[in-house]
ChimeraX commands (.cxc) that place a marker at each C-alpha (Angstrom):
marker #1 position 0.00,0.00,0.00 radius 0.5
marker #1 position 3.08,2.41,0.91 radius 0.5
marker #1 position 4.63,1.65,-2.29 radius 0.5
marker #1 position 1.25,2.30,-4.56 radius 0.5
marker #1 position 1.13,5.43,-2.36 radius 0.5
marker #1 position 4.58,6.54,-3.49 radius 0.5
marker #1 position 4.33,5.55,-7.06 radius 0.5
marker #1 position 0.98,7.57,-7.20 radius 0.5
marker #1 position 2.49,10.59,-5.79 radius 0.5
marker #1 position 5.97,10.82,-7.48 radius 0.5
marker #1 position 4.49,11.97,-10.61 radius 0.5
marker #1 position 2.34,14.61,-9.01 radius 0.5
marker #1 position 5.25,15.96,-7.45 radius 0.5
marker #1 position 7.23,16.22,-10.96 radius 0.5
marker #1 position 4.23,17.64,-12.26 radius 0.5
marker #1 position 5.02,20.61,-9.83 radius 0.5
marker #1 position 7.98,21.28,-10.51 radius 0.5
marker #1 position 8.03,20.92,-13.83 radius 0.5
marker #1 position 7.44,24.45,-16.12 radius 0.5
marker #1 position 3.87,24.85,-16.61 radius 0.5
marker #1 position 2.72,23.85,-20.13 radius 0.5
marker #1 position -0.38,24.87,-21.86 radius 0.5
marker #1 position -2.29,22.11,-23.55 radius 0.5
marker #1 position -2.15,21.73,-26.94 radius 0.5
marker #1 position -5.98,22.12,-27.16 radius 0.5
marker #1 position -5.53,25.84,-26.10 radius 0.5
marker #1 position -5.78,27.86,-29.24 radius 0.5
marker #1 position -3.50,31.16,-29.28 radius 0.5
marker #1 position -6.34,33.93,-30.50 radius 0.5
marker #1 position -6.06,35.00,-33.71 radius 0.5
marker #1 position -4.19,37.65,-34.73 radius 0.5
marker #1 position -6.19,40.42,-37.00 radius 0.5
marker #1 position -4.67,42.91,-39.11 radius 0.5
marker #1 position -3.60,46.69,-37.95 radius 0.5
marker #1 position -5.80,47.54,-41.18 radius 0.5
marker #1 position -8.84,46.60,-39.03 radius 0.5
marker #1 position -8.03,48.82,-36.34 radius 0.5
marker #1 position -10.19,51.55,-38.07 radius 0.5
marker #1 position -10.37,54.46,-35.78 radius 0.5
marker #1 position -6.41,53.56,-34.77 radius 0.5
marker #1 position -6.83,52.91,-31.22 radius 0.5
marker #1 position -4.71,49.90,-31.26 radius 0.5
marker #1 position -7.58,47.87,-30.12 radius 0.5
marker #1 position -9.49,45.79,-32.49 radius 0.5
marker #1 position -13.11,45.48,-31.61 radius 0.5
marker #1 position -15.73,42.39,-32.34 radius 0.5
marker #1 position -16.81,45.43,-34.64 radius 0.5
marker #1 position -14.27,46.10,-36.24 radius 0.5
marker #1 position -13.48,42.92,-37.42 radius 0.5
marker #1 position -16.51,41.70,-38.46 radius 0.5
marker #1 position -16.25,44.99,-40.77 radius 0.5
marker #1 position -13.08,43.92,-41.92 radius 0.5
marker #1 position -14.06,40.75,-42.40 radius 0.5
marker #1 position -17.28,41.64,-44.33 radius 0.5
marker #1 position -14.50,44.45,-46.53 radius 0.5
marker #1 position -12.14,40.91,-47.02 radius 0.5
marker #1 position -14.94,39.28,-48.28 radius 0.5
marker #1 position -16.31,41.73,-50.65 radius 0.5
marker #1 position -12.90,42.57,-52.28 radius 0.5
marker #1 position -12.53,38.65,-52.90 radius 0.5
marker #1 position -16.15,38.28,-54.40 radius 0.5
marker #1 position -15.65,41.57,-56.82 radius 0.5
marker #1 position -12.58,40.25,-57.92 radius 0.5
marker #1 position -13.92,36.48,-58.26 radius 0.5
marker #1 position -16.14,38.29,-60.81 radius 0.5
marker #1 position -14.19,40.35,-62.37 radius 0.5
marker #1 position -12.04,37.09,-63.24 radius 0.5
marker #1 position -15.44,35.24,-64.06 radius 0.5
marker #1 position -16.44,38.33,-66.40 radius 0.5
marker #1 position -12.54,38.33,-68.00 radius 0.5
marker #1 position -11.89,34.65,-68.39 radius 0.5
marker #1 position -15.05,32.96,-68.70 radius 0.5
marker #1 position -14.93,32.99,-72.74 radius 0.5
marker #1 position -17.94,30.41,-73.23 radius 0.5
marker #1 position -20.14,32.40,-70.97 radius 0.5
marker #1 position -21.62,29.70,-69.18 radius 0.5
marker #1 position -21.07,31.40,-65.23 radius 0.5
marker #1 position -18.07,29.37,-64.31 radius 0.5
marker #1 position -14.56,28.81,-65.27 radius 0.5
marker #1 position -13.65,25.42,-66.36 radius 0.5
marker #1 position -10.04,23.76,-66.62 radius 0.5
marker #1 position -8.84,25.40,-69.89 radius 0.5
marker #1 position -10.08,29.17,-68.40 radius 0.5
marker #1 position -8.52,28.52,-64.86 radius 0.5
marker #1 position -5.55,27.61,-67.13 radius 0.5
marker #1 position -5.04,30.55,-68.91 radius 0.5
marker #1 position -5.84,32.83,-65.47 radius 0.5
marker #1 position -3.53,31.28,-64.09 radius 0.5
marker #1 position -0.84,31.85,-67.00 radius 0.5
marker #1 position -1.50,35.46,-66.80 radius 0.5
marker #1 position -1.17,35.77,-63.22 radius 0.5
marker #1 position 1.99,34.18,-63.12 radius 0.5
marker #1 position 2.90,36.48,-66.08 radius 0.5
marker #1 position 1.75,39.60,-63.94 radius 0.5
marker #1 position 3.81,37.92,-60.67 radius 0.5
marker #1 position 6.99,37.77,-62.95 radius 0.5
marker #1 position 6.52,41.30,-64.34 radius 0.5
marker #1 position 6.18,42.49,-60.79 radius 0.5
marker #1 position 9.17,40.65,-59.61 radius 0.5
marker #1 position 11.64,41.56,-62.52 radius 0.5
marker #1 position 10.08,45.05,-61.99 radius 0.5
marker #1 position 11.49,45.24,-58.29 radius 0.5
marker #1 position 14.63,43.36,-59.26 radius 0.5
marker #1 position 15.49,46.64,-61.63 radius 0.5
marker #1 position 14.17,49.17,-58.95 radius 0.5
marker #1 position 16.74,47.74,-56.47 radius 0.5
marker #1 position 19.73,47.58,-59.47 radius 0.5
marker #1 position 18.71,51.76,-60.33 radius 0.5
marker #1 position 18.74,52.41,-56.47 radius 0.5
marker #1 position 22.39,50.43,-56.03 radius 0.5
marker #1 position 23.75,52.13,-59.03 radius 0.5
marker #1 position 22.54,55.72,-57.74 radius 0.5
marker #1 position 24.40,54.64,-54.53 radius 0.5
marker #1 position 27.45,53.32,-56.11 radius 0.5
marker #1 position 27.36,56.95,-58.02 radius 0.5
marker #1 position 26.62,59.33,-55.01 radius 0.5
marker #1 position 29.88,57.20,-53.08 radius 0.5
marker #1 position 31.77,57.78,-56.17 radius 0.5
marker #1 position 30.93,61.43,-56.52 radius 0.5
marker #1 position 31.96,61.52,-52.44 radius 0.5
marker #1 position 35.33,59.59,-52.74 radius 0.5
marker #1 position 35.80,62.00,-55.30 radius 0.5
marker #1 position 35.39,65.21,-53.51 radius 0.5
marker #1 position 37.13,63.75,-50.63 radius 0.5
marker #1 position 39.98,63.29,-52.83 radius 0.5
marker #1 position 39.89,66.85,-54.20 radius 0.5
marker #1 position 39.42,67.94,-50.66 radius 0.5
marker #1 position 42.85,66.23,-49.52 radius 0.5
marker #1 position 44.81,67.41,-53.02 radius 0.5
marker #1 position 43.91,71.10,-52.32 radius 0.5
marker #1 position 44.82,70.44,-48.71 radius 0.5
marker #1 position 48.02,69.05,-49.67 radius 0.5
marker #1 position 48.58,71.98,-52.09 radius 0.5
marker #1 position 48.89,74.69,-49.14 radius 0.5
marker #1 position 51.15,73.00,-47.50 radius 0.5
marker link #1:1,2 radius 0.2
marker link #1:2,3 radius 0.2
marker link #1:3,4 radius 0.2
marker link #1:4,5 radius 0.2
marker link #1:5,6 radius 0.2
marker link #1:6,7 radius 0.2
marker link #1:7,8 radius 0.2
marker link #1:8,9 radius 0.2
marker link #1:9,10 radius 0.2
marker link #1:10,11 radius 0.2
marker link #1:11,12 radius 0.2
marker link #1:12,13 radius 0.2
marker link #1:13,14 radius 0.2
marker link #1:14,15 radius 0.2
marker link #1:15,16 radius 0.2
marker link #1:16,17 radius 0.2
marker link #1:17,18 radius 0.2
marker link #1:18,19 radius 0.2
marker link #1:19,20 radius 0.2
marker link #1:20,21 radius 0.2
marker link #1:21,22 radius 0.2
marker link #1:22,23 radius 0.2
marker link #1:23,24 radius 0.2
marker link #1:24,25 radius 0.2
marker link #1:25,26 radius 0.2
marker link #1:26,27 radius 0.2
marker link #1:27,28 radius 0.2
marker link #1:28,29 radius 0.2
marker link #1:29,30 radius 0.2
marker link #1:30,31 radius 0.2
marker link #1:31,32 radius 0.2
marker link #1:32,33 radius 0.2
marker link #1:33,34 radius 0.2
marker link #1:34,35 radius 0.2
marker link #1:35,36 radius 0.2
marker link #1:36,37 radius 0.2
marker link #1:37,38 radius 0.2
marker link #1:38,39 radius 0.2
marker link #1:39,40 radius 0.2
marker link #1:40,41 radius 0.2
marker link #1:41,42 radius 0.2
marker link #1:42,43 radius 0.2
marker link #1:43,44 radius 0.2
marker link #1:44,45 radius 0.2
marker link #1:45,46 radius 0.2
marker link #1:46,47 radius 0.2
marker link #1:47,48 radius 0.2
marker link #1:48,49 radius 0.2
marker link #1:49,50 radius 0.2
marker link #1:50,51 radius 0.2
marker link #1:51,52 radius 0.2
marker link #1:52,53 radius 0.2
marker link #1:53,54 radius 0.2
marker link #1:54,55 radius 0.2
marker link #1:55,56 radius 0.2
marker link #1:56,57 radius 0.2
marker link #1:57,58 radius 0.2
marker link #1:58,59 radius 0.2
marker link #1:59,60 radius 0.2
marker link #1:60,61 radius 0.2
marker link #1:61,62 radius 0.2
marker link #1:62,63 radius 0.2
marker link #1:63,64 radius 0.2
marker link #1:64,65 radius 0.2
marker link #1:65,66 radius 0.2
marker link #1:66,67 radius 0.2
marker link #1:67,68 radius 0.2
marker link #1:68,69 radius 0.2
marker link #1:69,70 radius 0.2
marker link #1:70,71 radius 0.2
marker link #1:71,72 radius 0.2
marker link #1:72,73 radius 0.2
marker link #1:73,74 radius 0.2
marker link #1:74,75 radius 0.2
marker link #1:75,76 radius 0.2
marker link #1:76,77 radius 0.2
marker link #1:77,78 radius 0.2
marker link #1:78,79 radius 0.2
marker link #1:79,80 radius 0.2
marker link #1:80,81 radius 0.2
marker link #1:81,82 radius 0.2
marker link #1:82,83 radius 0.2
marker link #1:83,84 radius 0.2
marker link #1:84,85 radius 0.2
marker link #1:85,86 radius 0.2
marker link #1:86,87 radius 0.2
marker link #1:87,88 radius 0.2
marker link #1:88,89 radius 0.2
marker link #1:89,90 radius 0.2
marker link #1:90,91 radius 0.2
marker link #1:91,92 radius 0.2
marker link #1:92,93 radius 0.2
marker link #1:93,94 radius 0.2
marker link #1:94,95 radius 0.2
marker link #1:95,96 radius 0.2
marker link #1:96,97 radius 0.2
marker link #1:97,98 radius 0.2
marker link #1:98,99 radius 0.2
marker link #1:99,100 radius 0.2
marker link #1:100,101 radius 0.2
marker link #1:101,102 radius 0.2
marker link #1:102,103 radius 0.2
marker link #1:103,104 radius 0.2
marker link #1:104,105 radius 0.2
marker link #1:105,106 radius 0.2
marker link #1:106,107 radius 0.2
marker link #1:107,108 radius 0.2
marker link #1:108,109 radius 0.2
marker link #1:109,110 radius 0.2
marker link #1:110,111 radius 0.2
marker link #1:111,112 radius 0.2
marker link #1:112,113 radius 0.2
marker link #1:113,114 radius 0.2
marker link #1:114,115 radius 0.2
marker link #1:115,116 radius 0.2
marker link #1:116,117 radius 0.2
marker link #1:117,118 radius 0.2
marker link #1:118,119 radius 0.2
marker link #1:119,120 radius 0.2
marker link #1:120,121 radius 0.2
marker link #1:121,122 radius 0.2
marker link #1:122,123 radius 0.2
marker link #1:123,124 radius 0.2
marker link #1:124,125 radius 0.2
marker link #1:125,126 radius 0.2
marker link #1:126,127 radius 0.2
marker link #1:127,128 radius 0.2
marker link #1:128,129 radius 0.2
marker link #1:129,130 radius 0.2
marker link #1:130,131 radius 0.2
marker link #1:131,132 radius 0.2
marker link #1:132,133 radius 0.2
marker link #1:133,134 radius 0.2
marker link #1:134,135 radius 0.2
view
C-alpha cells in the first residue's frame, strides 16, 4: 500500500515542478490585421473585425467576378479547366513582371548609390589634393 502510495504521488510531485505547459488544445487567439483597427486605437473590436471581415470578403467576391467576367470565354457562369488555365498563366505572367520590376528598382537604387559614393570619394579626394597643395 506504501509503495502504490509513493508511485501515485511521485508523478504529481514532478508535475510541480516541472514548467507549466499549456495544452495543446488551447488555441493562441487570432491575430487580425492593424488595417482593421479603423479608428487607430490599437484595439481591435468584435466590430471592427466583423467589418473587416465583411471588406475581405467583398474585395474577394468583386474580384472572383471580375475574373469570371474576363476569363469565362464560353459564358456559361463558371470557369472550367482550360479558363482557370489561362488565369492562371496570366497571373503568373503579372507575378513575374512584378518581380523583374522590383529586381530593376533595387539595381537603379544600387547604381545611384554606387554613383553618389563615387561622386563623395571623389570630392574627398579633391578635398585632400587642395589640402596638400597649401602646404
Amino acid at each position: 500500500m506504501l509503495v502504490l502510495g509513493l508511485a501515485l504521488s511521485a508523478p504529481l510531485q514532478a508535475q510541480e515542478s516541472a514548467p507549466e505547459e499549456k495544452p495543446k488544445t488551447e488555441k493562441k487567439a487570432p491575430k487580425y490585421p492593424k488595417r482593421y483597427d479603423t479608428n487607430k486605437d490599437g484595439i481591435i473590436t468584435e466590430d471592427e473585425i466583423a467589418a473587416g471581415k465583411a471588406a475581405d470578403k467583398a474585395k474577394r467576391d468583386a474580384k472572383r467576378q471580375a475574373d469570371l467576367e474576363k476569363y469565362d470565354a464560353n459564358s456559361d457562369g463558371k470557369l472550367d479547366k482550360e479558363e482557370r488555365a489561362i488565369m492562371k498563366a496570366d497571373r503568373d505572367a503579372e507575378r513575374e513582371t512584378k518581380r523583374l520590376e522590383r529586381e530593376a528598382k533595387k539595381q537603379e537604387q544600387a547604381a545611384r548609390r554606387a554613383e553618389r559614393e563615387a561622386k563623395r570619394q571623389e570630392r574627398a579626394a579633391q578635398k585632400a589634393e587642395r589640402e596638400s597643395k597649401k602646404k
